[in-house]
N, C-alpha and C positions, 0 to 999 in steps of 0.2 A: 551474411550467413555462410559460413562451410559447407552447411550438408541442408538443402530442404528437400523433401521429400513431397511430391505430390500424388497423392488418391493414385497409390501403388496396389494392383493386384495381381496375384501369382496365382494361379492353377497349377493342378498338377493333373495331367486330364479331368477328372469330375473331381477331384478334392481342392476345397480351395483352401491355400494355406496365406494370404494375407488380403484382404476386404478395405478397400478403400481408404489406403491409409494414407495418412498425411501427418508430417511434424517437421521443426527446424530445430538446428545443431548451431549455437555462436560458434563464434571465433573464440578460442583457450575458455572452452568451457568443457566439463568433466558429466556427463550427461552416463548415467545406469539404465541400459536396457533390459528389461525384468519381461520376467511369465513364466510359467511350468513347461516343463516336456512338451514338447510339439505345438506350442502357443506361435511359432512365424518367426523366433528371432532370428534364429541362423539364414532362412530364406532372407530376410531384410535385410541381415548384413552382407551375404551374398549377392545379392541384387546391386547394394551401395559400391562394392570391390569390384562389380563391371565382373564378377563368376557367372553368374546366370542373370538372362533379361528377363524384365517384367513382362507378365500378360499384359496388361495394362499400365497409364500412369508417368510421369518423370521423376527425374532424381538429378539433384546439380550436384558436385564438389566440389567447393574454393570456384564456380560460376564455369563448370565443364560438365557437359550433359553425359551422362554414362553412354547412351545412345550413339550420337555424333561423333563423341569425342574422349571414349575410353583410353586409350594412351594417354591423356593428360591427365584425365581422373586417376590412371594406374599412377602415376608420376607422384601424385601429389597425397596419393594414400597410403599407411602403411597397415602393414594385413598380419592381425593374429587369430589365425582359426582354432578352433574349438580341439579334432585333431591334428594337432600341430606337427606338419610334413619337415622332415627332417632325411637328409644324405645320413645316415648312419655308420657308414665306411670312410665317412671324411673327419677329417679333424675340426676343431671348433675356429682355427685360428682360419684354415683352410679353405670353410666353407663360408665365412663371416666375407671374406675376397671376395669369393665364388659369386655369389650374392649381389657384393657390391660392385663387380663387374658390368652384370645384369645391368644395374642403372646406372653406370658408366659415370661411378663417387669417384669424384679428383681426390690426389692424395689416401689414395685410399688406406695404404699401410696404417696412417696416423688417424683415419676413420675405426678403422676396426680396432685400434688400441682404446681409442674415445668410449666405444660401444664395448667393451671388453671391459673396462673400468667403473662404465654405468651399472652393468647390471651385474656386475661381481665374479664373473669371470675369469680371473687372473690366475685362480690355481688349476684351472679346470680347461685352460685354454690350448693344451698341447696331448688333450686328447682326444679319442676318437669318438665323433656324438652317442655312438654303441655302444660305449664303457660307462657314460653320464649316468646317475639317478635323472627321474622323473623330474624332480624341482629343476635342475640346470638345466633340462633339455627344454626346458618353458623358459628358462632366460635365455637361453641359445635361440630361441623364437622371438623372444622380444628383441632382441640386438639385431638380431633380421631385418624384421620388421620397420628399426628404425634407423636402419645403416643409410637410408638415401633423406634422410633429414625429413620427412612430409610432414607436411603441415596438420594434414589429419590422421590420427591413427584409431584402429578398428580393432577390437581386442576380444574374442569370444573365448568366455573361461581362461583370463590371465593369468589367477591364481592355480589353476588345475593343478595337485601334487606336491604344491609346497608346504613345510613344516610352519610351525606357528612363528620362527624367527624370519623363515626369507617370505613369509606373509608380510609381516612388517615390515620389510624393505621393500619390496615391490609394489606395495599401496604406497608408501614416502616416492616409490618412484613414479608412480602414475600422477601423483597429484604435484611432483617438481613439474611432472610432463607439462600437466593441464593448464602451468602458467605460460608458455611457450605455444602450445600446439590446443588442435580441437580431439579428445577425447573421447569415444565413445566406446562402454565392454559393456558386453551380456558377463552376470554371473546368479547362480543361485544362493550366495552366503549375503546375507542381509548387514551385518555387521560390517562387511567390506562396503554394501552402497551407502551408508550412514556415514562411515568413515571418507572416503574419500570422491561422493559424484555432490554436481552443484545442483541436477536433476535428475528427478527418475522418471521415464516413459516405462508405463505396463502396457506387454501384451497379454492376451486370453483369445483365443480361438482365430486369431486371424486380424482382431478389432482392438485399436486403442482404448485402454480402457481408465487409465490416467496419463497425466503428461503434468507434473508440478514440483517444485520444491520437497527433499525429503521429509523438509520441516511444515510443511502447508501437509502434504500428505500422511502423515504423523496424526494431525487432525480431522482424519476422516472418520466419522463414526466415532469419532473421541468416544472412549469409555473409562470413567473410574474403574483404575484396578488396584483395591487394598491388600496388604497382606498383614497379616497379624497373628500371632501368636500367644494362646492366654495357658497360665500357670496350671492349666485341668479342663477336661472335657466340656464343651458349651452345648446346649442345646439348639441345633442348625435354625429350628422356627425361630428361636428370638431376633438370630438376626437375618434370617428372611420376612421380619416384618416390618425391618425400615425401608421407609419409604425409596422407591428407587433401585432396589436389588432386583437386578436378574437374575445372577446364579453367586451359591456360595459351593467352592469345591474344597473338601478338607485335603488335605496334603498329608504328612506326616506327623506322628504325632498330634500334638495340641495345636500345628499350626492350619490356618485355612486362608483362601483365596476369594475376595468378595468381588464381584463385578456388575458394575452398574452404571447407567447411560444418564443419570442423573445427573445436570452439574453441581448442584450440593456437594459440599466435603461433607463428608455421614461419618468423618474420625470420630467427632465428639458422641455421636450416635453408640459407634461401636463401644467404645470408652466408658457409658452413661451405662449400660447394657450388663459389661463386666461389672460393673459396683453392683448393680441393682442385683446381680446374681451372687454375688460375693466371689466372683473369678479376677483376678491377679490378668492384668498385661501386662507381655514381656516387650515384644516387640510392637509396630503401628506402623507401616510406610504405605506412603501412596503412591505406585508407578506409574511413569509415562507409559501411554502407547508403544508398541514396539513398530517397526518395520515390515516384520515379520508378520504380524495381528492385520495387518492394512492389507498385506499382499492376500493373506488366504481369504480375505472378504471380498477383493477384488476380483479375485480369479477361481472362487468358489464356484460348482457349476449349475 
């Protein structure tokens, strides 16, 4: 294991921001830390970085107690925080050194061209971090980050500020990482843990509240969601009276949104429904669960 965490609690005088937590991190595994605003994740990740010690609890990384043996833990983690600390009067080329001085990177010149070229860098590397948009100064953190090569890196809001193009390269670059190294970022866009973690841990109020495959987790609460669109107004009752409907919400238009925890497909239902009315279907699709649909049931309060 990389990272196990054991029955970790944090106080903050009387507020407790994480309760008894436990979970383990493989080896090049890509693991999404989830929960809303003030759910514990930044305290956890803090805790694992050797920033702040637990009230309670231990924590190994790569089999180094944060406790005893923080210097080797520092050694072997690399750290993207949330606000992401930057020299802003240095240059990018400058500070990438700077950095890799700290942990004392052989060769370092041919390190920071490496980490320069990783994360796209190249036109942007002979300025000053002060001049940068928001997106590079998040890859100027990520090349940080990973200038001393660790084997585990910690990533809180990696995408913060990028456009929908260097989205996509930096999710391509997280998941090149995650075959190499152990992986673990808090984010709140769903479509990025879909895309690229192998699991996701939710927190809610301090307490694990899932730990499973995005795809196990997909099926929590599984509910049919139809959408369908018919050629003229329907009357809501008709198809609130098959079997299985919890809620039907119109959308725009003729089109409407059926939900239902039944596992019956009710296509043919809706289908049978329009003839019988003499209404015209245009469209019929049945959705997967979202990501999204999971997290607010989980973390609902």
């Amino acid at each position: 294991m990389s990272i196990i965490v054991e029955n970790i609690t944090k106080l903050y005088k009387e507020q407790k921001a994480l309760n008894n937590v436990s979970f383990n991190v493989n080896e090049n595994e890509i693991v999404g830390f989830l929960g809303p605003n003030g759910a514990g994740k930044s305290t956890m990740m803090k805790i694992i970085t050797c920033y702040i010690p637990p009230t309670e609890g231990k924590v190994k990384v790569c089999g180094f107690d944060i406790n005893d043996q923080s210097i080797d833990v520092r050694k072997n983690i690399g750290y993207l925080p949330e606000h992401n600390p930057l020299y802003l009067d240095m240059y990018v080329k400058e500070f990438l050194v700077f950095i890799g001085g700290l942990y004392k990177v052989k060769n370092i010149n041919q390190r920071v061209k490496e980490m320069i070229d990783l994360t796209g860098l190249q036109i942007e590397q002979n300025k000053k971090i002060g001049a940068l948009s928001k997106g590079y100064r998040q890859r100027v953190g990520l090349a940080q980050a990973m200038i001393h090569d660790p084997k585990v890196l910690i990533m809180d809001e990696p995408t913060t500020g990028l456009d929908p193009n260097q989205l996509e390269e930096i999710r391509g670059l997280i998941k090149k990482l995650g075959k190499e190294k152990t992986v673990m970022l808090s984010t709140h866009i769903m479509q990025e843990v879909e895309a690229v973690c192998d699991r996701v841990i939710i927190i809610n109020h301090g307490d694990i509240v899932a730990n499973d495959t995005t795809q196990s987790l997909k099926q929590y609460k599984a509910k049919q969601i139809i959408s369908v669109e018919f050629d003229s107004i329907i009357d809501l009752s008709k198809i609130q009276s098959i079997e299985g409907v919890e809620l039907v919400k119109q959308l725009e238009g003729n089109k409407y949104q059926i939900i239902t925890s039944d596992e019956k497909d009710i296509r043919k239902d809706i289908f049978n429904i329009a003839v019988q009315n003499n209404i015209g279907v245009l469209t019929l699709n049945k959705e997967e669960q979202k990501m999204e649909d999971v997290f607010k049931e989980l973390t609902k309060k």
